[in-house]
C-alpha positions in Angstrom: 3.9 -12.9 11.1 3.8 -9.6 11.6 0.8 -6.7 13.1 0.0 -6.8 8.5 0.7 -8.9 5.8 0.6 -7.5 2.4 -0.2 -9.5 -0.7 -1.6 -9.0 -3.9 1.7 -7.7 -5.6 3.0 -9.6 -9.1 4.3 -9.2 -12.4 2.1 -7.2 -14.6 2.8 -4.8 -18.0 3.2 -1.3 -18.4 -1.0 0.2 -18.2 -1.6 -3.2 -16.2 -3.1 -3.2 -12.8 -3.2 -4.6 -9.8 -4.9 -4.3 -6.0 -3.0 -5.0 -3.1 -4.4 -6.2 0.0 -3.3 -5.3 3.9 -4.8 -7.4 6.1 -4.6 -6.0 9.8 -5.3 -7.6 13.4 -6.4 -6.1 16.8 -9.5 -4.6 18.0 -8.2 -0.9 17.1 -6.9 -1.8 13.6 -9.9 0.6 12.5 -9.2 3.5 14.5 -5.8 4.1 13.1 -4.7 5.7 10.2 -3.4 3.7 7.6 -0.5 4.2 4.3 0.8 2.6 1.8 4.9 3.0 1.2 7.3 1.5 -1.1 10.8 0.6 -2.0 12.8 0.8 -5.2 15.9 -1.0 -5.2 18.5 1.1 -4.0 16.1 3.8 -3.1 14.6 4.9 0.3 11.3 3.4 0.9 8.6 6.4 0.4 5.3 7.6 1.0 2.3 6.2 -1.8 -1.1 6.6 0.1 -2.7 7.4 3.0 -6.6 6.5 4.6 -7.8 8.1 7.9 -10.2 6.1 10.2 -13.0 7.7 8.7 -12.1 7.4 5.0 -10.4 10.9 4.0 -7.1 10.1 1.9 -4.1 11.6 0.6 -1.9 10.7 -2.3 2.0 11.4 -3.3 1.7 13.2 -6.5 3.4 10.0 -8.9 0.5 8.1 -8.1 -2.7 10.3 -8.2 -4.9 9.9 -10.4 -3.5 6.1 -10.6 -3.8 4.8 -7.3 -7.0 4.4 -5.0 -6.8 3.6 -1.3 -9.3 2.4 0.5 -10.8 0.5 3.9 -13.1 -1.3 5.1 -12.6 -1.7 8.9 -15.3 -4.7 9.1 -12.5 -6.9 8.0 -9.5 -5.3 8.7 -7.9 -4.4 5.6 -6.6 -1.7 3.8 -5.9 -1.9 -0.1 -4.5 0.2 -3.0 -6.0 -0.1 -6.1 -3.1 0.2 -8.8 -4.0 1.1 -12.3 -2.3 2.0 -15.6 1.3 1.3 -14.1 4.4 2.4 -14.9 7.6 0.7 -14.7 8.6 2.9 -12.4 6.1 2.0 -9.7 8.1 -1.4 -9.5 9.0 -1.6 -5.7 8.4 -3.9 -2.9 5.3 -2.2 -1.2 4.2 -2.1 2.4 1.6 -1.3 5.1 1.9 0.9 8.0 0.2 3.2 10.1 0.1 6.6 8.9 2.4 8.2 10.0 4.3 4.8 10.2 6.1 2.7 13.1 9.2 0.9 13.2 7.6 -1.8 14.6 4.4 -2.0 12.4 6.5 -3.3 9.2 5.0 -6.0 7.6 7.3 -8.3 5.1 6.1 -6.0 2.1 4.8 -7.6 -1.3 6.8 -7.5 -4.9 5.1 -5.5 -7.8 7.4 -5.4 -10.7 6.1 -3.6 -13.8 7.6 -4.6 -17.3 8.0 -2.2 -20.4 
């Protein structure tokens, strides 16, 4: 297991949604800031969202308006919100700090959206 584990992905249909979940550990899991990436097969893994410590976010344009991040540093855990998806958001999505670290990885979780 790695520093997060990601879960909450699935199969859902086109307009569907979904929340994922990024549960953290460590002491300082709440001072970092946190994103949200993903990867397409055969594609490079990109940038979906991103939550400071103190709450401010930023989005990649594909998913504003879509997509919600948010934190709550009580528990350690980061999520994205996921609405009316497209099947073009089907990826395998993943945690890291923001900007992200090699060795912060977690094992990802599989949305897949059908048309």
């Amino acid at each position: 297991q790695g520093p997060v584990v990601e879960s909450g992905g699935g199969l859902v249909q086109t307009g569907g949604s979904l929340r994922l979940t990024c549960a953290g550990s460590g002491s300082l899991f709440s001072i970092y800031s946190m994103g949200w990436y993903r990867q397409a097969p055969e594609k490079q893994r990109e940038f979906v969202a991103g939550i400071s410590s103190g709450g401010t976010t930023t989005y990649a344009d594909s998913v504003k308006g879509r997509f919600t991040i948010s934190r709550d540093n009580a528990k350690n855990t980061v999520y994205l919100q996921m609405n009316s998806l497209k099947p073009e958001d089907t990826a395998v999505y993943y945690c890291n700090k923001y900007p992200p670290r090699t060795s912060y990885w977690g094992q990802g979780t599989q949305v897949t959206v059908s048309s």
